[in-house]
N, C-alpha and C positions, 0 to 999 in steps of 0.2 A: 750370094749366100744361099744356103738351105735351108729353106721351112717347113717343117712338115705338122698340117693339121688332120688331127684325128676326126671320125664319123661324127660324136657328139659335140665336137667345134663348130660343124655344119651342119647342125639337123636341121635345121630351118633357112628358108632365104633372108631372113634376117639377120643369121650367122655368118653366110654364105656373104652377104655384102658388107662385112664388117673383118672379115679376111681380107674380102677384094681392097677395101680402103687400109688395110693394113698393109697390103703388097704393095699397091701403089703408091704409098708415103718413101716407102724401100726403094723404089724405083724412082723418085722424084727426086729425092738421096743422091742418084748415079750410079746406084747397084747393080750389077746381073742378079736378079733372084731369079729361084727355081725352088719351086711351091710341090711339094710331096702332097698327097692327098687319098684321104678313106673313104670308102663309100660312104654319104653323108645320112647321119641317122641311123633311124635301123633297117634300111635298104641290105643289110646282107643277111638278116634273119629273115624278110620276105622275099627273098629270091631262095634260100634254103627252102621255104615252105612253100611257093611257090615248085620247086624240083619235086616237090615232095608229092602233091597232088595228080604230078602225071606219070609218077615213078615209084614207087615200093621200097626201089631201093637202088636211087637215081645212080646213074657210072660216073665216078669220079671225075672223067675227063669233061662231061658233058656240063658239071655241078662247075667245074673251074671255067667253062665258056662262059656260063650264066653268071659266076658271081663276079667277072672280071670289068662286066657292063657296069657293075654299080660304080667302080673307082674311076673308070672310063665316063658316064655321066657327069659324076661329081666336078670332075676338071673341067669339063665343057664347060659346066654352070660356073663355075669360078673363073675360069677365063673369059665368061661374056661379062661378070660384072665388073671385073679390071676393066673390060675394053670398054666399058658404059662410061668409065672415071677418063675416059681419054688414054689412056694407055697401053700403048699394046700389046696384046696377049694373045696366046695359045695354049692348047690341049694337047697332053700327046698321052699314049697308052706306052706300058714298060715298054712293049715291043720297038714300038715311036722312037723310045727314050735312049735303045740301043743295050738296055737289060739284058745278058745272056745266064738263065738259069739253067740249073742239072733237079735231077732228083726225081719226084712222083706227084703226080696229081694232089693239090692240098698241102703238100709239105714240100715244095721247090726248092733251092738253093742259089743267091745270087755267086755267077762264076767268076763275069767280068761285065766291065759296063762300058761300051763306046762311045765315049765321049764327044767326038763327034758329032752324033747326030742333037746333043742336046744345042751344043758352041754352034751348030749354023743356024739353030732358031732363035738362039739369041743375040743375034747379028739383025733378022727382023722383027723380035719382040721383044720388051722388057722386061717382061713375066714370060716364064714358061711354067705351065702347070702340068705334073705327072701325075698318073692312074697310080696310084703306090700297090704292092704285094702283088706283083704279077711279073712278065719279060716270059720270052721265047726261047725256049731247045735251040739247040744246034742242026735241029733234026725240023725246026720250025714248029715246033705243038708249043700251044701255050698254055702255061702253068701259072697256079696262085701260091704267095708263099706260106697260106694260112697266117697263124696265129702269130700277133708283130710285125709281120710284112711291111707292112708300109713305114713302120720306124725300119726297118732291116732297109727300105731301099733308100731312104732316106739319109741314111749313114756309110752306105754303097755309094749313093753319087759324090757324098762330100768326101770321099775317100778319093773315091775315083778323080774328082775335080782338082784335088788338092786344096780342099778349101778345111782350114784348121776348125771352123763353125758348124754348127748342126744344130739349127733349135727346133725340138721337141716341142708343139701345142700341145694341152693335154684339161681336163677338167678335174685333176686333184694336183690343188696346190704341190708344186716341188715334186711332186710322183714323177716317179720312171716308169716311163707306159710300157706294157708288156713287151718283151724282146727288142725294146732300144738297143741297137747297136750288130752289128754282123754276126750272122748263126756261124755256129761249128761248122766249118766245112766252107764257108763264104770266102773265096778269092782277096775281098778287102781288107789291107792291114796296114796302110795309112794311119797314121794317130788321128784322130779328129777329137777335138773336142764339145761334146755333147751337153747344149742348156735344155733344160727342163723347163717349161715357162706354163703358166697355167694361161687359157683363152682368154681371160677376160681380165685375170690380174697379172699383168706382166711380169711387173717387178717382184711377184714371189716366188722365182726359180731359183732352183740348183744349178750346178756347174760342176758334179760329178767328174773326175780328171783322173782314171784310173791308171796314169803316168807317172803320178808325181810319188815321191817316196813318201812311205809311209800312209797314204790314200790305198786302203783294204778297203772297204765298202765303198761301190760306188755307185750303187742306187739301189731303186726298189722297186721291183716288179710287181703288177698284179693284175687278176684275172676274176670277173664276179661271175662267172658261169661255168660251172664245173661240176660233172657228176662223179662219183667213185662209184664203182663197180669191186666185187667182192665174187671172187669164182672159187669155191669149195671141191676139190676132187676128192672121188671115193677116197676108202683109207689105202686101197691097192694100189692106189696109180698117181701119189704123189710127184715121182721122177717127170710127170706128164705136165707138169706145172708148165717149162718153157715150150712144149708145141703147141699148147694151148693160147700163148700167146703167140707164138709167131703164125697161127690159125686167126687171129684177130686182124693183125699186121698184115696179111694177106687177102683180107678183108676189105683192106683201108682204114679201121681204127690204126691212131696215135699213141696206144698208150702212156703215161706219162706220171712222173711221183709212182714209180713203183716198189711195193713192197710185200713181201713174205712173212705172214703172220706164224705159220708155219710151214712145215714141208707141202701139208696140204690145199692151204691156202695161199692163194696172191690178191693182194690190192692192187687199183690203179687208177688216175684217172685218166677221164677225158675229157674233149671240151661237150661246153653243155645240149650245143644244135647235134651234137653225134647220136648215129641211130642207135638203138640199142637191138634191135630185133637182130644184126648178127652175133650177138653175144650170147642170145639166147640159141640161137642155131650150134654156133660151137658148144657152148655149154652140153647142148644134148648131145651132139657128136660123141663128148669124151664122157658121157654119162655123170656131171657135175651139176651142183649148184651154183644159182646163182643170184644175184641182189643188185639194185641198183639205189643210189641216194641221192636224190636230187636238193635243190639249193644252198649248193656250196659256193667258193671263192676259193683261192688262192694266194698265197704273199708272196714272193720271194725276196732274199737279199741277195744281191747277187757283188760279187768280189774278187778276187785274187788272193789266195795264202788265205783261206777263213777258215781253218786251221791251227793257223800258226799262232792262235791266242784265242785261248779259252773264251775271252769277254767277248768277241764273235758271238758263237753260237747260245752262251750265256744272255746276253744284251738279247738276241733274238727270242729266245724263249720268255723270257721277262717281260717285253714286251706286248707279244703275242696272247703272252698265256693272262698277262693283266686285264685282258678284256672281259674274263669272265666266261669266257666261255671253252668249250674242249675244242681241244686240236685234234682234228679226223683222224691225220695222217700228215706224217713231217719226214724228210729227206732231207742229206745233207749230202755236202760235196766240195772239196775246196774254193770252186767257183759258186755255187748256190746251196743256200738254206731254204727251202718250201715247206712254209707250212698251208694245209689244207685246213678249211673255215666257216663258217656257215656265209652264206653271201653279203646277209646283211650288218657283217662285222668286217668285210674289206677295207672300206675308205679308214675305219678307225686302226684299223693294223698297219694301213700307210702312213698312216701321219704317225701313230706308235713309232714304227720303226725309224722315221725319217729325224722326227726328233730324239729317239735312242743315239741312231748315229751322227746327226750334227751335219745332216745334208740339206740347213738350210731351209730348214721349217715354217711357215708364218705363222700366227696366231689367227687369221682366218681359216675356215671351218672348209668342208672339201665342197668342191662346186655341182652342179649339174649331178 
């Protein structure tokens, strides 16, 4: 089976050995597991700042070597505390794992995954523990898949495995952790089926089955660290709106939830460790304004046909907008609904949304 624990499932070594005795009960079972894993904590916000101290405006390539150690770490430490329980375990990094991604520095793509190399370590260990949101070029450079990654490889190897299981660790109840499940563009299209399970309360997961008929909503994404950025061109050079951003894109920003207030105007966000000083740089380039807002969040509903029935995007706005508070900025798309938030109203837009749609909700409160 596939288990993948998220960084706040392990911030601690007391986390950390409370997985290992969760693997190991798995494996006592008779299992093959194969333990997906985040950098534990907030080890990839001190390795961002950490880049940050000896670089201005550190090269993406170099920001994908450093922050691939932290998921690389984390497996080491979780496979020494399996192997303390008596059971045999190992670490491997994507590359290890036989991960082949495409794409750019930060935003990688899983293509295919060789299976292979994981079936011969499990022939010498019980547990195999992988580095999640990373794997190697064709060309051998290795890449991180940013944002979700490690649910995306997660759901990559049970694809790849043939394994119909996938359970999501996560620390809000039933939540769908950001980019559960294969990006556009990912090689995997296996069905798998995806549990949502919170770290500490098992039994209050979803089982999200975007297979079955009539199953349109099939979870809910979210994000607490997100800025929006606001770039105003003169009134002459509206048309300049999309070189301005493919000037960012070129940069290395993601932009993402993008919108046109008007011709002169675009919103967008990004994530929250994104530098902002090239924004400011293009900005002057194209002689524009510009703004940044910091402590926002994210929701998304993510589906097939949301569309195709008004009570979709109805149900989400209800939800959302019940909290009290404004909605920044909101996209829509027949696979996602995003609404943008202030931060500290995400956990209650998850649970909002999850009980809107009947994914499974508990009556305890969001974790961690």
């Amino acid at each position: 089976m596939i288990r993948k624990y998220g960084g706040s499932s392990l911030a601690t070594p007391e986390h950390v050995r409370t997985a290992a005795g969760a693997l190991a009960a798995l494996a006592a079972e008779g299992r093959e597991v194969v333990a997906v894993v985040s950098a534990m904590g907030e080890t990839t916000d001190e390795l961002v700042a950490l880049a940050g101290g000896f670089a201005e405006r550190p090269e993406p390539r170099e920001v994908d070597q450093l922050l691939a150690t932290g998921g690389q770490a984390t497996a080491a430490l979780l496979a020494l505390a399996v192997n303390q329980l008596g059971v045999p375990a190992g670490s491997l990094s994507g590359d290890q794992a036989g991960i082949v991604v495409g794409g750019r520095p930060g935003a990688g793509v899983v293509e295919w995954v060789d299976t292979h190399r994981v079936r011969e370590r499990l022939r010498r260990w019980r547990v195999v523990v992988v580095a999640g949101s990373q794997g190697r070029t064709r060309d051998g450079e290795l890449l991180t898949l940013g944002r979700g990654g490690a649910d995306t490889t997660a759901v990559a190897l049970a694809a790849a495995f043939g394994s119909t299981d996938c359970e999501i660790r996560t620390d809000v109840p039933g939540g769908h952790a950001p980019g559960a499940g294969p990006r556009p563009g990912s090689t995997a299209r296996r069905p798998v089926r995806v549990r949502v399970l919170h770290s500490v309360w098992p039994a209050h997961g979803t089982a999200p089955d975007p297979l079955s008929e009539g199953h349109r909503v099939v979870g809910v994404a979210h994000e607490r660290d997100v800025r929006l950025v606001s770039l105003t061109l003169a009134g002459d050079r509206p048309v300049r709106c999309a070189p301005a951003l493919a000037g960012l894109v070129e940069h290395g920003l993601h932009p993402d939830v993008l919108t046109w207030r008007d011709c002169h105007e675009v919103r967008f966000t990004v994530g929250g460790r994104t530098p902002v000083d090239v924004i400011g740089e293009v900005a002057r380039e194209l002689g524009a304004r510009w703004a940044v807002e910091d402590g926002l969040g994210a929701v998304s509903v993510v589906g097939v046909g949301l569309f195709d029935h008004s009570g979709y995007l109805a149900g989400t706005l209800r939800a959302v907008g019940g909290l009290g508070a404004a909605v920044t900025a909101l996209t829509t798309s027949p696979s996602r609904f995003t609404a943008v938030l202030p931060a500290d109203l995400v956990d209650a837009a998850v649970l909002a949304l999850h009980e809107t749609f009947g994914l499974g909700l508990p009556a305890a409160g969001v974790g961690g």
